[in-house]
C-alpha positions in Angstrom: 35.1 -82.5 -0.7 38.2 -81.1 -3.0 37.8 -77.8 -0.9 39.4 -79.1 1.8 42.8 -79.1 0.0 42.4 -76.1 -2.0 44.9 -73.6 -1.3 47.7 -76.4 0.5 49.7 -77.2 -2.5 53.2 -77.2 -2.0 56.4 -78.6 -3.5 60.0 -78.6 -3.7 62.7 -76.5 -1.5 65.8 -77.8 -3.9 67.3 -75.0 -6.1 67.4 -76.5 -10.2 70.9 -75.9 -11.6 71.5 -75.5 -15.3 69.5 -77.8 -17.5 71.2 -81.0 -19.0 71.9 -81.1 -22.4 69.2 -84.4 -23.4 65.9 -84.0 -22.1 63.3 -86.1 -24.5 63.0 -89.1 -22.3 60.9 -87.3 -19.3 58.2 -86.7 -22.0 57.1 -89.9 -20.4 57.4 -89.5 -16.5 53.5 -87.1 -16.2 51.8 -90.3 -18.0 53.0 -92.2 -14.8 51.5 -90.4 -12.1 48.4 -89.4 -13.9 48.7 -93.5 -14.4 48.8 -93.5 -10.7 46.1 -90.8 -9.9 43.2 -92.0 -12.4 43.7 -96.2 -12.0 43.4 -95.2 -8.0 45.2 -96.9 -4.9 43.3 -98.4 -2.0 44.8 -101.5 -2.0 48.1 -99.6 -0.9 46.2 -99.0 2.9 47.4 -103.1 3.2 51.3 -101.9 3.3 51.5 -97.9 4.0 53.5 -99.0 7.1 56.3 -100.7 5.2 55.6 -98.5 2.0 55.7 -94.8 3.4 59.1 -94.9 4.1 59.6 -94.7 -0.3 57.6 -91.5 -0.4 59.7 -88.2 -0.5 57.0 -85.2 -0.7 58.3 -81.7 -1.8 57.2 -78.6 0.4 55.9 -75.1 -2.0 53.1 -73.7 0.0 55.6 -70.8 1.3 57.2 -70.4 -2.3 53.3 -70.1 -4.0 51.8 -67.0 -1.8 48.4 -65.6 -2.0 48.4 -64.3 -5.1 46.7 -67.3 -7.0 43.0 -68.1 -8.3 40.2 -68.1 -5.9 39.5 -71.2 -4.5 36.3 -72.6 -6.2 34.4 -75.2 -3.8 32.7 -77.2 -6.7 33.8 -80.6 -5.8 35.8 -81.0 -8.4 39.8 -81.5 -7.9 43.2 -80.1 -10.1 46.0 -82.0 -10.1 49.1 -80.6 -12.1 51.4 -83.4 -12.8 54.7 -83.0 -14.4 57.9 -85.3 -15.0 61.8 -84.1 -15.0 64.8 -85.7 -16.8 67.4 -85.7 -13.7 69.9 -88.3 -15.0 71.1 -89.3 -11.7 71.2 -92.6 -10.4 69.3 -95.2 -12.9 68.3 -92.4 -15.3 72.0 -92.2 -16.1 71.6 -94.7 -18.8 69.5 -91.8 -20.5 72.1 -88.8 -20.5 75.1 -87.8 -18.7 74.0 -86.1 -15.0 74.7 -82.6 -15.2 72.9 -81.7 -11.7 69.7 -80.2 -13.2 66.4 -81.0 -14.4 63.4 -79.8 -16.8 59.8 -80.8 -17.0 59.2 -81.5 -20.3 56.2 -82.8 -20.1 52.8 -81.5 -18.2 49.2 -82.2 -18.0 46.4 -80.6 -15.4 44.1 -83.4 -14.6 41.0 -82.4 -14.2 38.7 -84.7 -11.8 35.3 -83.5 -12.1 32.5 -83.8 -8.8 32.0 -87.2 -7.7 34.9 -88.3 -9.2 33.6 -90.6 -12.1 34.8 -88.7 -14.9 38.0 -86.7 -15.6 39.7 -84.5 -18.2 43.5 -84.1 -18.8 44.9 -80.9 -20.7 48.4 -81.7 -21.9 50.5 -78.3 -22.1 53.0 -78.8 -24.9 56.4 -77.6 -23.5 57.7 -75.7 -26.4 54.8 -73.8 -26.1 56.1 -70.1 -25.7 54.2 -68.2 -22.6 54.9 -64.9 -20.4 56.4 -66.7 -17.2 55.4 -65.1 -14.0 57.8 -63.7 -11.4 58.1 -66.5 -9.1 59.8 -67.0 -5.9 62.8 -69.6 -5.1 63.3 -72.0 -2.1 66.3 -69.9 -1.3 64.1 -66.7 -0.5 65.0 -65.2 -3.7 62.5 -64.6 -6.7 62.5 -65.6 -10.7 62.2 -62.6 -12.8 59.2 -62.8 -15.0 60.0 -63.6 -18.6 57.6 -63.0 -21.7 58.0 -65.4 -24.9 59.9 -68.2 -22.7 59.4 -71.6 -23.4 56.8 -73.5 -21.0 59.2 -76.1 -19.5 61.7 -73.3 -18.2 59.6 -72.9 -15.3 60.4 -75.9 -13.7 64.0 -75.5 -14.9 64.2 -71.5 -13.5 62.2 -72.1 -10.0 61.2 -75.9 -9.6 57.7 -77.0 -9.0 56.2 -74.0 -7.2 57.1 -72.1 -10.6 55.6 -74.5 -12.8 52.1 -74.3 -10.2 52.5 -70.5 -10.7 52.7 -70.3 -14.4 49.7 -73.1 -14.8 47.9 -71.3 -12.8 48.6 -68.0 -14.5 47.9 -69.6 -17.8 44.8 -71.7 -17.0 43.3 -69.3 -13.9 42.8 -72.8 -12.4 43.6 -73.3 -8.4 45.9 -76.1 -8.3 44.8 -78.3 -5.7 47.8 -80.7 -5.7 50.9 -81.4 -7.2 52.9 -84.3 -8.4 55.9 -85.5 -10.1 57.4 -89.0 -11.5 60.3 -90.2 -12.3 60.6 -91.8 -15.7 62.9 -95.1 -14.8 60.0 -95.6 -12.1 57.5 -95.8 -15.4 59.3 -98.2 -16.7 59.8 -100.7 -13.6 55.6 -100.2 -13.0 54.8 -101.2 -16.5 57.1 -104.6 -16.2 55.6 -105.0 -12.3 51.9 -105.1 -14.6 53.4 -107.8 -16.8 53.5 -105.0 -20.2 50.5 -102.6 -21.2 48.6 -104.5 -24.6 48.2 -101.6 -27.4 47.9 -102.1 -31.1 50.0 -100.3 -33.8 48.4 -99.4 -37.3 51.4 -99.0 -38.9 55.7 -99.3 -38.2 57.3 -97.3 -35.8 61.1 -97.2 -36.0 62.6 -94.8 -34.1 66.7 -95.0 -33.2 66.4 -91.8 -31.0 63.7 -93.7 -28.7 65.9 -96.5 -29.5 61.4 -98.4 -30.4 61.0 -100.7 -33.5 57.4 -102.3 -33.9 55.9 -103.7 -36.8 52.1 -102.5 -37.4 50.1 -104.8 -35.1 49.0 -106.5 -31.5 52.6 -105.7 -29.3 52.6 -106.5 -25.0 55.2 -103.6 -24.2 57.9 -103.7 -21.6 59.3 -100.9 -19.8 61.6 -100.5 -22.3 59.3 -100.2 -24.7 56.8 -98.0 -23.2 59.7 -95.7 -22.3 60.6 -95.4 -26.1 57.0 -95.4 -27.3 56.4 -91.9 -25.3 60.0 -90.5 -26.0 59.1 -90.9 -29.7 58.7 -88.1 -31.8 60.8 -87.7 -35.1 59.2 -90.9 -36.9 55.7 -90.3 -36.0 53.1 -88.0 -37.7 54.9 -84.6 -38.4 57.6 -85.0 -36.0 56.6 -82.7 -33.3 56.2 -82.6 -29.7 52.3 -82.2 -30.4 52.3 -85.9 -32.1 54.5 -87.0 -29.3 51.7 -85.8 -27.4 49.1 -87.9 -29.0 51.1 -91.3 -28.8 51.4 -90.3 -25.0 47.9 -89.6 -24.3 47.0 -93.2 -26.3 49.3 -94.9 -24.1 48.2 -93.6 -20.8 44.7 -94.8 -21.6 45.8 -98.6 -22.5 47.6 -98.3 -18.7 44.3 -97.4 -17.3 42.9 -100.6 -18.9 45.6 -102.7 -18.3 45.8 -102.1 -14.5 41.4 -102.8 -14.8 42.4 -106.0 -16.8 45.3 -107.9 -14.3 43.3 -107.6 -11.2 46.7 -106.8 -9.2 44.4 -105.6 -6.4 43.2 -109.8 -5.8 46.9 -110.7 -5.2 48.7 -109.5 -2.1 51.7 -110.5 -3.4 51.1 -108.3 -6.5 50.1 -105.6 -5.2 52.9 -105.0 -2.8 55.2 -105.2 -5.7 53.2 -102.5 -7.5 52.6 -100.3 -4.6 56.5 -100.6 -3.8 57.3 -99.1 -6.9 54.8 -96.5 -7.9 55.6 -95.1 -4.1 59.1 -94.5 -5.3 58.6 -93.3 -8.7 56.5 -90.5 -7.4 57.1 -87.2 -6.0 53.7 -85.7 -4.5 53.1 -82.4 -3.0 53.4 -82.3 1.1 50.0 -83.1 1.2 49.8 -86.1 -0.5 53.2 -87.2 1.2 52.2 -90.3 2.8 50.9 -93.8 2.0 47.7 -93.1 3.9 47.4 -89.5 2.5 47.5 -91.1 -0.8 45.0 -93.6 -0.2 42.4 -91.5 0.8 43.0 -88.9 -2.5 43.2 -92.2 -4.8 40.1 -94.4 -3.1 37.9 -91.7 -4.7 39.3 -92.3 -8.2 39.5 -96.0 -8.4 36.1 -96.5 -10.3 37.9 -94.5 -13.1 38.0 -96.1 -16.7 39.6 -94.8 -19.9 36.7 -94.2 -21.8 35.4 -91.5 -18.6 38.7 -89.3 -19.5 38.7 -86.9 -21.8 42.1 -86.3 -23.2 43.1 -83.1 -25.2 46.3 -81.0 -26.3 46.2 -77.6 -24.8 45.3 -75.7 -27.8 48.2 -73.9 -29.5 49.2 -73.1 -33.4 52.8 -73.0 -34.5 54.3 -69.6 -34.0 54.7 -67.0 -36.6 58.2 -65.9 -35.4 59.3 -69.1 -34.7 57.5 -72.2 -36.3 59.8 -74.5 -34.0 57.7 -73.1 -31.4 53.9 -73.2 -30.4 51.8 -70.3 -28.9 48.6 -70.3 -27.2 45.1 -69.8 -29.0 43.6 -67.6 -26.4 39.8 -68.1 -27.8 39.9 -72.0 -27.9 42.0 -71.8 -24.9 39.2 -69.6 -22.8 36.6 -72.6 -23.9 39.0 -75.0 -22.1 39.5 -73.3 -19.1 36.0 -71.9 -18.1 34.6 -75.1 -18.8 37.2 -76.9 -16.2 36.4 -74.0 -13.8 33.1 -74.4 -14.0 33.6 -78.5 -14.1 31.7 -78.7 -17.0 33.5 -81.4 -20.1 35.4 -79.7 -22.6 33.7 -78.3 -25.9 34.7 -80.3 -28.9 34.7 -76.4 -30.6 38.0 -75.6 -28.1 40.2 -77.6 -30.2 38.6 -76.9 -33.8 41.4 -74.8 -35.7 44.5 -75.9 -33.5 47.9 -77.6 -34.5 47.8 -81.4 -34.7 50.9 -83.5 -34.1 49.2 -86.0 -36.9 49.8 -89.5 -34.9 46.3 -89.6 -33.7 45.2 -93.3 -34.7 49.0 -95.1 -34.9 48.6 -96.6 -31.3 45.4 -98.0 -29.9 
C-alpha cells in the first residue's frame, strides 16, 4: 500500500550555489525518470548486487518537517520528479560549470490505486508562484518569496524546497522524490537502440542544435536530447509547447521500452539497468536496487495510452507575459481530483495557455 511511504520523503543535504548562466537542456532530465518510474524495473532484482553501488540517494526528511498535507491512505502514490542542469562532468559539453544547478523542468506523477493507470501534471517553470519558507541542509531557512519563478526552488533550497513548494501548490503529500540527469537520458535512449516517433512537419532548431524533416525518424541520444530542449522553432516558442513535445516523447519511451523486449535478454538488460541506476537520483527511500524494484514491479504493466498527460494549468501573466501564473479554478479541478485519485476533468484545462505543438511529434 502507498501508505506505507507516505510521510518518508527525503532528499538532498548539498547547498545549490548560484545558478549557471544556460539552463534549457535539463528540460529533458524529469521525462527520464518518469521514463524510469512508469516503464517499471523488475528485471533489475537479476543485478542489484553489482548495480546498487551506481545509486546515490539524497536525504530531506529532516529539511521537509511536519508541516505538510495529511497523509491520505487511498492507495494511490505521488511521485515528484524533477531534472537539474549541473554542467559538471559529461554535462560540460552543454554549458560551462559554474557550481550550481536549477530544475527547470517538473512533473508530479500521479499513480492511481492498483497501479494500472497514472496521470502526470507538468508544472511549467516560469510559472510565477509564492515560494514557501523552506529550510536548508545547513540548518538555515529560505525566506519565502511571492511572485518567484517556480524553478528557484530547487535553485534557493534543493529538492526538499521544490517538495515543499509542490506540495504548497498542489496540497498533494509527496510520497517520493526523484531526480535525473540529462546526459544519463541520452546514454538510456542509445542503450534502447533510439525511441521511433513521427514528425508532421520540419523541426530545425540550432539552439537544440535538432534538424528533422516531417516524417518516420529512430532518434538517438542526441537527438532526443535536442527534441525536448526545443523550444524557439516549435508552436509559439514557449516553455508550454516545449512542454508538449516533452510529454509526446515520454509516451513513445514508454512504447519503445514495451516494443524491444530488453527484459528477455540478460545481456540487455544489464546494460540498461547500469545506466538508468546512474542517471537517477531518488529520495533515501528509494536508494537501492532492491528498494527500486519493489516501487517499480508494481508499475511495469503500465502502457502509454493508461497515462494521462496534462500542463498544469496556467495563462500568461498580465504583468509579465514572459511569465505564466496559475489558474486557481482549473487548477483546484486538478488537484482534488488527484487527491481523491479520481482522472483529471477534461474541463480543468478548458481556457488555459497552449504552447501550440500539440500534434508535431507522434
Amino acid at each position: 500500500m502507498a501508505d506505507q511511504s507516505k510521510g518518508r520523503i527525503r532528499g538532498t543535504g548539498a547547498r545549490r550555489k548560484p545558478p549557471t548562466a544556460r539552463r534549457k537542456a535539463a528540460s529533458l532530465a524529469a521525462w527520464t525518470a518518469a521514463g524510469l518510474v512508469l516503464i517499471g524495473g523488475s528485471g533489475l532484482g537479476y543485478v542489484y548486487i553489482k548495480l546498487n553501488g551506481n545509486i546515490q540517494g539524497v536525504d530531506i526528511n529532516n529539511q521537509l518537517g511536519t508541516d505538510r498535507p495529511d497523509n491520505v491512505d487511498n492507495g494511490s502514490m505521488d511521485i515528484l520528479v524533477l531534472g537539474s542542469d549541473s554542467r559538471a562532468g559529461a554535462n560540460g559539453k552543454y554549458g560551462t560549470d559554474e557550481g550550481g544547478a536549477r530544475s527547470d523542468t517538473a512533473m508530479i506523477v500521479h499513480v492511481y490505486e492498483g497501479h494500472k493507470k497514472a496521470a502526470v501534471v507538468s508544472v511549467p517553470r516560469d510559472t510565477l508562484i509564492d515560494r514557501p519558507r523552506c529550510a536548508d541542509s545547513e540548518g538555515g531557512t529560505v525566506p519565502a518569496e511571492s511572485r518567484a519563478m517556480f524553478n528557484t526552488a530547487y535553485e534557493v533550497g534543493g529538492p526538499a524546497c521544490a517538495v515543499k513548494t509542490v506540495e504548497k501548490i498542489s496540497g498533494i503529500r509527496m510520497d517520493h522524490y526523484m531526480e535525473v540527469d540529462f546526459t544519463g537520458f541520452k546514454k538510456l535512449i542509445d542503450e534502447l537502440g533510439g525511441v521511433d516517433i513521427t514528425t508532421s512537419e520540419a523541426i530545425s532548431d540550432s539552439k537544440s542544435h535538432l534538424d528533422l524533416k516531417p516524417g518516420k525518424h529512430t532518434l538517438t541520444g542526441e537527438q532526443a536530447l535536442g527534441l525536448v530542449r526545443t523550444r524557439k522553432s516549435v508552436g509559439n516558442g514557449s516553455d508550454l509547447g516545449r512542454i508538449q513535445l516533452q510529454q509526446a516523447f515520454i509516451k513513445a519511451l514508454i512504447q519503445q521500452v514495451k516494443d524491444v523486449g530488453v527484459f528477455t535478454s540478460p545481456a540487455k538488460l544489464y546494460d540498461l539497468a547500469d545506466t538508468a541506476t546512474k542517471a537517477i537520483t531518488p529520495d533515501s527511500e528509494l536508494d537501492s536496487v532492491k528498494e527500486l524494484v519493489d516501487f517499480a514491479t508494481g508499475l511495469k504493466g503500465l502502457g502509454a495510452d493508461d497515462v494521462q498527460m496534462i500542463t498544469m494549468p496556467v495563462d500568461y501573466d498580465k504583468r509579465d507575459p514572459n511569465r505564466v501564473a496559475p489558474l486557481k479554478k482549473q487548477g483546484q479541478q486538478v488537484w482534488t481530483a488527484l487527491k481523491n485519485d479520481l482522472p483529471i476533468p477534461a474541463s480543468a484545462t478548458k481556457g488555459t495557455a497552449d504552447g501550440q505543438a500539440k500534434g508535431i511529434v507522434k
